[in-house]
mmCIF file of the C-alpha atoms, coordinates in Angstrom:
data_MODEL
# 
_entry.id   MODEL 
# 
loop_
_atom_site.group_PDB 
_atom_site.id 
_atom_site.type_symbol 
_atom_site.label_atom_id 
_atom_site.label_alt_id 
_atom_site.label_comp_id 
_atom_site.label_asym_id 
_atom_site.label_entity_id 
_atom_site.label_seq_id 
_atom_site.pdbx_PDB_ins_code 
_atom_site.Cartn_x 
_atom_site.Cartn_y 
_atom_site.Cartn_z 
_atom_site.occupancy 
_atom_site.B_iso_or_equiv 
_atom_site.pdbx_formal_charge 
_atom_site.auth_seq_id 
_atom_site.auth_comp_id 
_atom_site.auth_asym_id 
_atom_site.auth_atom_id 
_atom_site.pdbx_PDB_model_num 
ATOM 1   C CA . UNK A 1 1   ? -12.054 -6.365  4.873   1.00 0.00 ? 1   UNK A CA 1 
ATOM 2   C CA . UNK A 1 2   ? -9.369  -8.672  6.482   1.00 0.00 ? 2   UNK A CA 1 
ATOM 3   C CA . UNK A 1 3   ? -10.613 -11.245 7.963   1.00 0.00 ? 3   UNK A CA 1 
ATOM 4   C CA . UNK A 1 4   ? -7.508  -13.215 8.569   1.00 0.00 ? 4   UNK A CA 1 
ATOM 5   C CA . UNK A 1 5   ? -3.752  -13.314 7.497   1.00 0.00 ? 5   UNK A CA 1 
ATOM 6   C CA . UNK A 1 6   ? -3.385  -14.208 3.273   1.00 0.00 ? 6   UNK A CA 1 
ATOM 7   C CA . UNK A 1 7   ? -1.176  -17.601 3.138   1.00 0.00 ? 7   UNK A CA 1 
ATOM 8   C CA . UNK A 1 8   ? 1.311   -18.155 0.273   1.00 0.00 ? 8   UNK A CA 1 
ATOM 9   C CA . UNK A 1 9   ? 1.701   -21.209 -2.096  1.00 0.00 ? 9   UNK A CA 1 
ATOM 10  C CA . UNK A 1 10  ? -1.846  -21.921 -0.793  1.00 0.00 ? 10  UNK A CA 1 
ATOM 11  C CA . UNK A 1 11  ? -5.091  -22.841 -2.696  1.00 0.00 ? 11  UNK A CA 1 
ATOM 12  C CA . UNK A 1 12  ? -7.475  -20.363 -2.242  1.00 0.00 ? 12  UNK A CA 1 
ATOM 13  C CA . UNK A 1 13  ? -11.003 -19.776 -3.585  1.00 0.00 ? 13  UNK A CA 1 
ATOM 14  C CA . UNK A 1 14  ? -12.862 -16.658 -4.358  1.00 0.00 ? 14  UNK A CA 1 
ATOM 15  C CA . UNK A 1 15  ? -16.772 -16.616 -4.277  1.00 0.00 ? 15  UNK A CA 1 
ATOM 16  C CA . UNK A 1 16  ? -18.804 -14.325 -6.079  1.00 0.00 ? 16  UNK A CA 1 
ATOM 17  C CA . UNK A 1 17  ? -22.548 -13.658 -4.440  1.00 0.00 ? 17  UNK A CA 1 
ATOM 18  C CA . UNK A 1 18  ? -23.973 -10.049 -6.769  1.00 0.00 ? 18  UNK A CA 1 
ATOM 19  C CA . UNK A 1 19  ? -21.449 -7.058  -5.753  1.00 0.00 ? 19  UNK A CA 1 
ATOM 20  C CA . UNK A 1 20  ? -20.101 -8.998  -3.009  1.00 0.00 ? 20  UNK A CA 1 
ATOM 21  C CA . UNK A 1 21  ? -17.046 -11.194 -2.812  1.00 0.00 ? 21  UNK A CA 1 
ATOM 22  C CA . UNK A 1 22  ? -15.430 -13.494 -0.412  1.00 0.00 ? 22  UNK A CA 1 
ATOM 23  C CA . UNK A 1 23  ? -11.807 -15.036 -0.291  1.00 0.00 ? 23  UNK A CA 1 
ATOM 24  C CA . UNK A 1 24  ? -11.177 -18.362 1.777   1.00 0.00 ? 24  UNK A CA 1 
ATOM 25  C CA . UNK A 1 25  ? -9.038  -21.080 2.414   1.00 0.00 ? 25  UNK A CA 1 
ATOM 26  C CA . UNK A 1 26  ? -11.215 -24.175 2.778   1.00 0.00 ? 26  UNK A CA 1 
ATOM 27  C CA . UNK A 1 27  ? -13.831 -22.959 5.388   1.00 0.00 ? 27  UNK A CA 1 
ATOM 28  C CA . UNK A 1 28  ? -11.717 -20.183 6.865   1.00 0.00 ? 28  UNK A CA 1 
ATOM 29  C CA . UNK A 1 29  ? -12.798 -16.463 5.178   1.00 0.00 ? 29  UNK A CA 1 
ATOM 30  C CA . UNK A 1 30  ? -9.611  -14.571 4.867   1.00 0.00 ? 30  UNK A CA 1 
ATOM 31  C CA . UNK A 1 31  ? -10.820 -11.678 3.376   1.00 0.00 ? 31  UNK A CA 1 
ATOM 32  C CA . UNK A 1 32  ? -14.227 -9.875  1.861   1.00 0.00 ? 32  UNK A CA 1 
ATOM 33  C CA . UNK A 1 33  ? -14.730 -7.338  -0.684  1.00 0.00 ? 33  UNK A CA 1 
ATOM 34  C CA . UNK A 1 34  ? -17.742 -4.655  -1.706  1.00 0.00 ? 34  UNK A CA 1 
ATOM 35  C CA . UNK A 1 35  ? -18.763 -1.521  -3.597  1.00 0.00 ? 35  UNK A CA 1 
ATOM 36  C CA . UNK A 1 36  ? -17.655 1.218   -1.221  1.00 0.00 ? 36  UNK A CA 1 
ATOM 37  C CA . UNK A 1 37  ? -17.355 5.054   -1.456  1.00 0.00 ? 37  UNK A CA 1 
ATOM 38  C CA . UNK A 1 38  ? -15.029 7.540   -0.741  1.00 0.00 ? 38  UNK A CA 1 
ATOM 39  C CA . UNK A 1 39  ? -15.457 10.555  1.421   1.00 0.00 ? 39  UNK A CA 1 
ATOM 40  C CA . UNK A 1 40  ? -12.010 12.007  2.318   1.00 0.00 ? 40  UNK A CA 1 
ATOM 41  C CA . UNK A 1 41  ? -10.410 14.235  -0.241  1.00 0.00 ? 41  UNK A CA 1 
ATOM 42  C CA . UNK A 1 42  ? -7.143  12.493  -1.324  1.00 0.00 ? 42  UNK A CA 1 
ATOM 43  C CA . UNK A 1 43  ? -3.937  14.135  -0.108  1.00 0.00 ? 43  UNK A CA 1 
ATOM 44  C CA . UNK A 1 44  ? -2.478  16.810  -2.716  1.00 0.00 ? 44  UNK A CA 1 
ATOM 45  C CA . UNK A 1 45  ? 0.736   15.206  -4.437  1.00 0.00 ? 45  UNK A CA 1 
ATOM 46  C CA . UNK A 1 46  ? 4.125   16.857  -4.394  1.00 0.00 ? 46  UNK A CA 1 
ATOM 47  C CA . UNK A 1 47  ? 7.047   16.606  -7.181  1.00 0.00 ? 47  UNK A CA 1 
ATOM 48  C CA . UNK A 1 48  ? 8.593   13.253  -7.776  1.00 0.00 ? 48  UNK A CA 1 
ATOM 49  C CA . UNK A 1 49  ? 12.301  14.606  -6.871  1.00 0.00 ? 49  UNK A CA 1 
ATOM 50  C CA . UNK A 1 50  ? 10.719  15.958  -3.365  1.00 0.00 ? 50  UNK A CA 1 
ATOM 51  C CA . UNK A 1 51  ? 8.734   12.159  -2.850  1.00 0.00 ? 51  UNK A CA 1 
ATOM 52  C CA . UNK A 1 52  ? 12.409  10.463  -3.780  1.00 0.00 ? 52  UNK A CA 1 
ATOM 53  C CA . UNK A 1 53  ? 14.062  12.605  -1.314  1.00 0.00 ? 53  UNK A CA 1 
ATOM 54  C CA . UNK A 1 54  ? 11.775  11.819  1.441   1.00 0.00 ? 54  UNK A CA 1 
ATOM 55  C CA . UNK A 1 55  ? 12.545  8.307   0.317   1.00 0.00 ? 55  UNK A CA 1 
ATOM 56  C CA . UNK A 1 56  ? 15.601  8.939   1.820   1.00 0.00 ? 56  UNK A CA 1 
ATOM 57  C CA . UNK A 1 57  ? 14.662  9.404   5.179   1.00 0.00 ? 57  UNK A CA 1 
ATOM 58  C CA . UNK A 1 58  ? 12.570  6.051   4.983   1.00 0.00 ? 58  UNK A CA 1 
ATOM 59  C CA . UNK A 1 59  ? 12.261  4.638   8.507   1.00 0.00 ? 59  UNK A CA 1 
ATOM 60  C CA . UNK A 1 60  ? 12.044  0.924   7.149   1.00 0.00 ? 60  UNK A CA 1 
ATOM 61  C CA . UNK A 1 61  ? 15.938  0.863   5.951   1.00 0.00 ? 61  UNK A CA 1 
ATOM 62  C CA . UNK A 1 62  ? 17.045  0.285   9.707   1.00 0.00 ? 62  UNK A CA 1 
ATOM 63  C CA . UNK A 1 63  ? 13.686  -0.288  11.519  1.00 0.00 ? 63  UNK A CA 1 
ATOM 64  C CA . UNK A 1 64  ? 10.748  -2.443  10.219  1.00 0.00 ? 64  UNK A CA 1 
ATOM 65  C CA . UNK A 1 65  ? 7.800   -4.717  11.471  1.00 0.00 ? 65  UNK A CA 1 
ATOM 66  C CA . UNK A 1 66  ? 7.878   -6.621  8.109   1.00 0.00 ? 66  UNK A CA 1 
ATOM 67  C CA . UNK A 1 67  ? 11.046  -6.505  6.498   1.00 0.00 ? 67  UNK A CA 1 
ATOM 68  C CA . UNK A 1 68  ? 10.055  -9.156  3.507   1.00 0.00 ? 68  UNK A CA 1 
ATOM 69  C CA . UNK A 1 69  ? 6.639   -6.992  2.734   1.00 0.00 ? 69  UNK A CA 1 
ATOM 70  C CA . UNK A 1 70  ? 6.358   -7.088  -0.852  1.00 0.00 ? 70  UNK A CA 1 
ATOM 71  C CA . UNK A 1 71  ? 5.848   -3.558  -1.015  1.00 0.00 ? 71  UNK A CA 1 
ATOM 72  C CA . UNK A 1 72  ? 7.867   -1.767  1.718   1.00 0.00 ? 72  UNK A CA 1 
ATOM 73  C CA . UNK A 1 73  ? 10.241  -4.413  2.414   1.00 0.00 ? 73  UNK A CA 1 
ATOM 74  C CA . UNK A 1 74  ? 13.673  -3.669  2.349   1.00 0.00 ? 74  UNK A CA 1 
ATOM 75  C CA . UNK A 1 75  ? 14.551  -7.330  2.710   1.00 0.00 ? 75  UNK A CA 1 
ATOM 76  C CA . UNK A 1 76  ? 13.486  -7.874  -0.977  1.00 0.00 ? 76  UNK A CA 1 
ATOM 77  C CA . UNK A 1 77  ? 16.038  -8.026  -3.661  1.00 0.00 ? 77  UNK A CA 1 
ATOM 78  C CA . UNK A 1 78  ? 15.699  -5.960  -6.674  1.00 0.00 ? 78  UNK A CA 1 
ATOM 79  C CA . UNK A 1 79  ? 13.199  -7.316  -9.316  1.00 0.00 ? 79  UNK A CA 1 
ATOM 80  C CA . UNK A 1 80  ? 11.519  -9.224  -5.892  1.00 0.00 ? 80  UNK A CA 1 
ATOM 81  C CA . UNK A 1 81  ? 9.536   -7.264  -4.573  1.00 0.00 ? 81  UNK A CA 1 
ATOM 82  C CA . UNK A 1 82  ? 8.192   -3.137  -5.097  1.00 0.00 ? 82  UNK A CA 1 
ATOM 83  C CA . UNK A 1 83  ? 11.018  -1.827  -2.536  1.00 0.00 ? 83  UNK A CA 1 
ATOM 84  C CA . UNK A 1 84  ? 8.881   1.390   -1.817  1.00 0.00 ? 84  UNK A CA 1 
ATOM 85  C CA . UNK A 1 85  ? 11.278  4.229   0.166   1.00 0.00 ? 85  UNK A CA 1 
ATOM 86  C CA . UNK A 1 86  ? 7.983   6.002   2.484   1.00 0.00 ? 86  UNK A CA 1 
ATOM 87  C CA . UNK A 1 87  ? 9.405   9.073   4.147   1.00 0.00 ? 87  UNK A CA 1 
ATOM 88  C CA . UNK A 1 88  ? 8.033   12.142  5.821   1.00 0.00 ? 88  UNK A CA 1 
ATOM 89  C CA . UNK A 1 89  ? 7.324   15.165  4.375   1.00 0.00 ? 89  UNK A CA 1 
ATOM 90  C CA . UNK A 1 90  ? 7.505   18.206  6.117   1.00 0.00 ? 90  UNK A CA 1 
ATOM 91  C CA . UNK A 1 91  ? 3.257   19.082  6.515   1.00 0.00 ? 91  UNK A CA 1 
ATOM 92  C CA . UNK A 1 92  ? 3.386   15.535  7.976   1.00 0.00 ? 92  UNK A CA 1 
ATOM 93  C CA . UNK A 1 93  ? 2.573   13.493  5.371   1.00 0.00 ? 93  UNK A CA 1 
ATOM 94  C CA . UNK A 1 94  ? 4.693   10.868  4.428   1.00 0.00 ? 94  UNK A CA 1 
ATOM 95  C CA . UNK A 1 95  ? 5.564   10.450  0.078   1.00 0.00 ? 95  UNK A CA 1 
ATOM 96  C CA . UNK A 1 96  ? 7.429   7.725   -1.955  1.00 0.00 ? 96  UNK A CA 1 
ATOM 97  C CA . UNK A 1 97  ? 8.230   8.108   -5.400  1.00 0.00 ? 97  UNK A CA 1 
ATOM 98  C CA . UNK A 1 98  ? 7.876   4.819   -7.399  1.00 0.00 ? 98  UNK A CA 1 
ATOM 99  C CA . UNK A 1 99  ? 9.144   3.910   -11.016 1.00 0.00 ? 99  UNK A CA 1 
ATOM 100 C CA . UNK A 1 100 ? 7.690   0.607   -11.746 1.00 0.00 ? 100 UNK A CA 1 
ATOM 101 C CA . UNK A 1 101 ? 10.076  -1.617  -13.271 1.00 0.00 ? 101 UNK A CA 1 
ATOM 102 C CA . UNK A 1 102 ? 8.955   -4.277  -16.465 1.00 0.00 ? 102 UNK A CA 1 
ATOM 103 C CA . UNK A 1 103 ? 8.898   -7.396  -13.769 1.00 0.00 ? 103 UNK A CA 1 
ATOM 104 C CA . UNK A 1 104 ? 5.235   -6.043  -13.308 1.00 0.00 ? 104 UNK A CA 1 
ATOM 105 C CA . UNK A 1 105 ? 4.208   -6.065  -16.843 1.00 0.00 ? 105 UNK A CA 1 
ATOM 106 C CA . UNK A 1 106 ? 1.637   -8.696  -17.064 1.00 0.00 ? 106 UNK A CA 1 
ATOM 107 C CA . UNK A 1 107 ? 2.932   -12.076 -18.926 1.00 0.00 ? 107 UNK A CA 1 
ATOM 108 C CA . UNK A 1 108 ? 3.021   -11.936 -22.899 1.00 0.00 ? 108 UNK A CA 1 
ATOM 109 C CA . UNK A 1 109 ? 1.796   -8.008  -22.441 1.00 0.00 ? 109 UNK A CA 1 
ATOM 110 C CA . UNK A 1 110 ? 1.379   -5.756  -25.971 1.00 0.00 ? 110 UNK A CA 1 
ATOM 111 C CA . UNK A 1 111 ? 1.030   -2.430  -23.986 1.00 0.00 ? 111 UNK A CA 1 
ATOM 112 C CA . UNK A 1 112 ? 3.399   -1.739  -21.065 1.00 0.00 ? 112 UNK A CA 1 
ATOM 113 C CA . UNK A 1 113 ? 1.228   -1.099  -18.526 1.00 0.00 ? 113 UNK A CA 1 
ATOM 114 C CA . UNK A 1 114 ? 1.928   -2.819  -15.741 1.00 0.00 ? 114 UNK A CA 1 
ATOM 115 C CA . UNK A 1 115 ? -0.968  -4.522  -13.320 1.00 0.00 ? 115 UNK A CA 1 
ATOM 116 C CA . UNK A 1 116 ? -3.492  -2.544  -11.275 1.00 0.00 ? 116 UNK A CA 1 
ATOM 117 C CA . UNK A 1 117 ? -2.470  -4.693  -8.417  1.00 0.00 ? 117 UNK A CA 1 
ATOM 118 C CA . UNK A 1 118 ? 0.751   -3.354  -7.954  1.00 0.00 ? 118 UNK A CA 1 
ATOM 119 C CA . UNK A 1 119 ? -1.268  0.019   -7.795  1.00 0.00 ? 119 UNK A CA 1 
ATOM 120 C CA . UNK A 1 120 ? -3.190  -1.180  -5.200  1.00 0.00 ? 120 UNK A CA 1 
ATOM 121 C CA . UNK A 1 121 ? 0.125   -2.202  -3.014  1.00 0.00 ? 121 UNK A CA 1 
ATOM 122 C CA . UNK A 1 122 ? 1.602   1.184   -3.065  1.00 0.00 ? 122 UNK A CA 1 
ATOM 123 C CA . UNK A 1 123 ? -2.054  2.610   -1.776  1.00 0.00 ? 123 UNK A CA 1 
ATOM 124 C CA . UNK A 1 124 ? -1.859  0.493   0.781   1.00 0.00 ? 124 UNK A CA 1 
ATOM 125 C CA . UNK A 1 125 ? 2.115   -0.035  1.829   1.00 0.00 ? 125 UNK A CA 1 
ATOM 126 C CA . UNK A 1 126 ? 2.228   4.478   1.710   1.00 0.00 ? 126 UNK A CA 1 
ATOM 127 C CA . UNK A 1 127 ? -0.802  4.232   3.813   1.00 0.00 ? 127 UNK A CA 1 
ATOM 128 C CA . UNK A 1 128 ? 0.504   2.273   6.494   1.00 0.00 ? 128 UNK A CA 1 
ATOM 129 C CA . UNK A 1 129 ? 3.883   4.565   7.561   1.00 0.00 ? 129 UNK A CA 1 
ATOM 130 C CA . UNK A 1 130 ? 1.808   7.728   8.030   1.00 0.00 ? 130 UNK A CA 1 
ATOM 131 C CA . UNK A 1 131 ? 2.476   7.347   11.445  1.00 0.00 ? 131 UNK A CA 1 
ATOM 132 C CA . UNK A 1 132 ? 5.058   5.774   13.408  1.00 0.00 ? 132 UNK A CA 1 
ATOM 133 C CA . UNK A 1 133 ? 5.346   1.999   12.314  1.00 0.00 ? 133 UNK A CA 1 
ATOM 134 C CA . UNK A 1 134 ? 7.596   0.910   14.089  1.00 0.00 ? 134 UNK A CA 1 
ATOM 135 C CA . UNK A 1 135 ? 6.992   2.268   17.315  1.00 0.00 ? 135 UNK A CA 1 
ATOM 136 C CA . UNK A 1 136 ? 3.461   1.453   16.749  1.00 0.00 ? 136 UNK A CA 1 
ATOM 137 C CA . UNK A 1 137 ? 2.942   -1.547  14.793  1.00 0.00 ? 137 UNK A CA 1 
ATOM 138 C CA . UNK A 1 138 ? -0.353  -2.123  12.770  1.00 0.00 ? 138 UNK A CA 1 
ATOM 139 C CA . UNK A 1 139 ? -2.567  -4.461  10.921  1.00 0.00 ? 139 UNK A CA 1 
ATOM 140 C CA . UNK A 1 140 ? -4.460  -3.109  7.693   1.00 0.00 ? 140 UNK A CA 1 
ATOM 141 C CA . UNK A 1 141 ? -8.455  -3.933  8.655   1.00 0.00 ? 141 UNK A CA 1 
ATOM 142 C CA . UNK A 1 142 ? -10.200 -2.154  5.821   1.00 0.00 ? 142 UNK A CA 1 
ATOM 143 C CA . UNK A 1 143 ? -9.162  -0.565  2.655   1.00 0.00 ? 143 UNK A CA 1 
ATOM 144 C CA . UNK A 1 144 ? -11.638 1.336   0.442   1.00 0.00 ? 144 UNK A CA 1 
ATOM 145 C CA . UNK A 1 145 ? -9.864  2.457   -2.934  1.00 0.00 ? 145 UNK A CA 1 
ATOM 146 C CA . UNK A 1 146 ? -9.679  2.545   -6.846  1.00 0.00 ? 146 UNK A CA 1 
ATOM 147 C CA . UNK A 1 147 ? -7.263  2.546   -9.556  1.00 0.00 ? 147 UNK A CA 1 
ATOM 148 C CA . UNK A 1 148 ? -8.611  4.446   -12.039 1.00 0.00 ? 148 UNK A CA 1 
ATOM 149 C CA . UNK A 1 149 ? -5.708  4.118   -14.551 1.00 0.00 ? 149 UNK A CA 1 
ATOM 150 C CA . UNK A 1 150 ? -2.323  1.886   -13.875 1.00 0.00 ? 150 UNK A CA 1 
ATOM 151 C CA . UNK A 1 151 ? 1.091   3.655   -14.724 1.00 0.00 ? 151 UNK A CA 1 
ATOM 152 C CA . UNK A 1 152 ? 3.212   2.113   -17.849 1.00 0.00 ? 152 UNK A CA 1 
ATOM 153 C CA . UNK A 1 153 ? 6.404   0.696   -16.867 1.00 0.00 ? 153 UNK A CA 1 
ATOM 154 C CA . UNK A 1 154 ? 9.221   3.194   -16.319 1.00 0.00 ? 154 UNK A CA 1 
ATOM 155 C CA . UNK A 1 155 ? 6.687   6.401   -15.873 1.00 0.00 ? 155 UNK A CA 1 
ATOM 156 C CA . UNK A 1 156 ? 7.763   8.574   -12.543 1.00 0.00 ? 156 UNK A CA 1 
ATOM 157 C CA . UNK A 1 157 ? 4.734   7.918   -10.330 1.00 0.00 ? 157 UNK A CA 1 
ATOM 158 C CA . UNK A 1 158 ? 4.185   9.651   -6.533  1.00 0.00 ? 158 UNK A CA 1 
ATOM 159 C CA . UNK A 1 159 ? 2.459   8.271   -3.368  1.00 0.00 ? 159 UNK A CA 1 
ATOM 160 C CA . UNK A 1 160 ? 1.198   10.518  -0.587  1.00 0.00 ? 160 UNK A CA 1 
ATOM 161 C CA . UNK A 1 161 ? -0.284  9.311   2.650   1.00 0.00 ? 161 UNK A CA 1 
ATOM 162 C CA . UNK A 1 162 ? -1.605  11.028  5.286   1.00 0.00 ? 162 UNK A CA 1 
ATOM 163 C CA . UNK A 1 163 ? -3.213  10.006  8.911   1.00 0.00 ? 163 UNK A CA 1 
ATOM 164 C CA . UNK A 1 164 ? -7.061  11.200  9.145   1.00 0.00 ? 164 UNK A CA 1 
ATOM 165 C CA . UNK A 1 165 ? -8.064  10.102  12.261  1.00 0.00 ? 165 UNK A CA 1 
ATOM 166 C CA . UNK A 1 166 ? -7.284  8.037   15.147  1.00 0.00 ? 166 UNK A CA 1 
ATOM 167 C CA . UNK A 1 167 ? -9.809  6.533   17.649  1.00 0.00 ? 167 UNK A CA 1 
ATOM 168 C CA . UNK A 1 168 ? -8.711  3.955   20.210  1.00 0.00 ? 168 UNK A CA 1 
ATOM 169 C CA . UNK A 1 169 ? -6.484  1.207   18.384  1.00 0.00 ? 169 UNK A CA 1 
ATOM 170 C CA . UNK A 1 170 ? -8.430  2.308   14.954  1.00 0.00 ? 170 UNK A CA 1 
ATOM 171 C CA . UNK A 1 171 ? -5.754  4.824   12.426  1.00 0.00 ? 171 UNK A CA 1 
ATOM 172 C CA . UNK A 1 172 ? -7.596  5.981   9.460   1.00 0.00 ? 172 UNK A CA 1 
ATOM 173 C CA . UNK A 1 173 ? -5.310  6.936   6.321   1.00 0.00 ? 173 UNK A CA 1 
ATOM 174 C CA . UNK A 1 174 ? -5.785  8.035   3.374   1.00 0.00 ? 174 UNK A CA 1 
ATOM 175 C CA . UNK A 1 175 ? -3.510  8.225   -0.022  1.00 0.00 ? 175 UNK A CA 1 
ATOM 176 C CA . UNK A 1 176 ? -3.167  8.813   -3.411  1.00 0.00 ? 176 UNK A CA 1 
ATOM 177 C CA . UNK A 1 177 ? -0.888  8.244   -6.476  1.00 0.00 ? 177 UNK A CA 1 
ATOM 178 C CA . UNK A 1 178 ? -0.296  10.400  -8.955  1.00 0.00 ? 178 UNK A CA 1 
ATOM 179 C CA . UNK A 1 179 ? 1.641   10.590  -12.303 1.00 0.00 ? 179 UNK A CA 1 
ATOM 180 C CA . UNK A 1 180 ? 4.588   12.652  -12.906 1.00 0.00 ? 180 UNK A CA 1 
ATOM 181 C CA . UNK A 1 181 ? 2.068   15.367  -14.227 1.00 0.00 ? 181 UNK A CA 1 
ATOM 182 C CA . UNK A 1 182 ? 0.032   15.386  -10.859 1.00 0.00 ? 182 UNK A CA 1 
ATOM 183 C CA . UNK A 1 183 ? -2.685  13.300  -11.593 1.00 0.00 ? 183 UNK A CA 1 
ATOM 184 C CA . UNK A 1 184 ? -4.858  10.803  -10.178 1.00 0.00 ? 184 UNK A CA 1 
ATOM 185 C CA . UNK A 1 185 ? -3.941  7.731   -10.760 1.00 0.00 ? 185 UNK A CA 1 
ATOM 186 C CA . UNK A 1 186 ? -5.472  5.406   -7.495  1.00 0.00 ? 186 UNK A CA 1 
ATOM 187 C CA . UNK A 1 187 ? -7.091  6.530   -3.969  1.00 0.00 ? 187 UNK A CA 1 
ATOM 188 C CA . UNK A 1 188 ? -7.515  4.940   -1.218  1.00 0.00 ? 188 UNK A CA 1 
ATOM 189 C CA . UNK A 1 189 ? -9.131  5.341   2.143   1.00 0.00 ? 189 UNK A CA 1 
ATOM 190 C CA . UNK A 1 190 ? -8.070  2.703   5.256   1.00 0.00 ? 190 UNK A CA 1 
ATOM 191 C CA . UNK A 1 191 ? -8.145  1.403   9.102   1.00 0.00 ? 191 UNK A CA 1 
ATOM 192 C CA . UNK A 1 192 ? -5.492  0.209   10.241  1.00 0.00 ? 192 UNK A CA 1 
ATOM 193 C CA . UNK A 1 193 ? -5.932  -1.881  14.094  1.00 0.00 ? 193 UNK A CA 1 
ATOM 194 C CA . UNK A 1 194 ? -2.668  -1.081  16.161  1.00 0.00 ? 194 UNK A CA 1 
ATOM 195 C CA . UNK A 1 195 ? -1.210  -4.695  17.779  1.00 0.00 ? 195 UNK A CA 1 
ATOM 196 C CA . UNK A 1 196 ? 1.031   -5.349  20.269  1.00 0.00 ? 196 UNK A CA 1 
ATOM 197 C CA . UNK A 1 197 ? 4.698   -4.730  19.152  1.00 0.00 ? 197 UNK A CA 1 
ATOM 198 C CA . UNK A 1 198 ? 5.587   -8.439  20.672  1.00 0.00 ? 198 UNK A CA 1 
ATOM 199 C CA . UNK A 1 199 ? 3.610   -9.702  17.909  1.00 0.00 ? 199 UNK A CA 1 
ATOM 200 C CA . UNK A 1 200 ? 6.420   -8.400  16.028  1.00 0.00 ? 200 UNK A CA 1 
ATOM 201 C CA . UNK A 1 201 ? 9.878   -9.917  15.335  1.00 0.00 ? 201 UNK A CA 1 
ATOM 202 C CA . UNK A 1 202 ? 11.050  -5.829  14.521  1.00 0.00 ? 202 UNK A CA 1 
ATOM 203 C CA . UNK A 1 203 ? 14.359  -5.539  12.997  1.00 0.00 ? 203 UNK A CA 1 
ATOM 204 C CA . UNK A 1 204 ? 17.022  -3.011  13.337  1.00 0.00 ? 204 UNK A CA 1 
# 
């Protein structure tokens, strides 16, 4: 869970208690991890030339609450930053195809397989434009997932997202990622907490 906003060029300190773990910065908590589960089926993936194609219709090129996310940002120069295209599908899911590029391979790496992390980023960046970003800006609050397997560099990977529920401020999501062969790669489930769009410096 999100506790607060994770600062850059920071020092930060990560305390282990059993299953449990805690982020801070000095006394603040930023952030809190535990064992969770997963109850929502994860959405069925589609072909990686139907995901880049819905990558075209990408709301974020012209319209976006965080241009210089590392994930979704279309601020970030190439080799800066993942530079995921999220775009509707027709059902009303949203897809992006991804190709991770060697700038994720892990420093002094024998095996090209890049870092779960970066897993873990599309999960969540796909999640958060199964609805309507822009016009409804959001914060991530929780994120239940796991990466079973990272993708090498170069493989043809596919995201889908889709909106579960919504109660109040509270959107539930859910997404996947799959290989080029359909399968499971990483799940997710979320909340995201809708904010005032002031909040927001929205560009486009």
């Amino acid at each position: 869970m999100l506790r607060a906003p994770i600062p850059l060029d920071a020092a930060l300190t990560v305390d282990v208690a059993g299953p449990r773990a805690t982020l801070r910065q000095d006394e603040t908590v930023l952030a809190e991890a535990a064992p969770g589960s997963l109850d929502v089926d994860p959405p069925e993936p589609v072909p990686y030339e139907e995901a880049l194609a819905a990558g075209e219709r990408y709301p974020g090129f012209t319209t976006h609450p965080m241009p210089t996310c590392f994930g979704c940002g279309g601020e970030r120069a190439p080799g800066d930053g993942l530079r995921l295209a999220i775009g509707r599908l027709g059902d009303g899911r949203v897809a992006a195809a991804w190709q991770p590029d060697d700038s994720l391979l892990p420093a002094g790496a024998e095996v090209p397989v890049i870092g779960a992390e970066f897993a873990w980023t599309v999960l969540d960046c796909t999640s958060g434009w199964a609805w309507d970003m822009p016009g409804e800006p959001a914060l991530l609050g929780t994120m239940t997932g796991i990466v079973d397997e990272a993708p090498y560099a170069g493989d043809r990977c596919v995201a889908v997202a889709a909106v579960v529920s919504r109660e109040g401020r509270k959107i539930r999501t859910v997404s996947a990622l799959y290989d080029a062969d359909g399968r499971v790669l990483g799940r997710a489930q979320s909340v995201w907490v809708t904010v005032d769009p002031a909040r927001f410096a929205v560009t486009g």
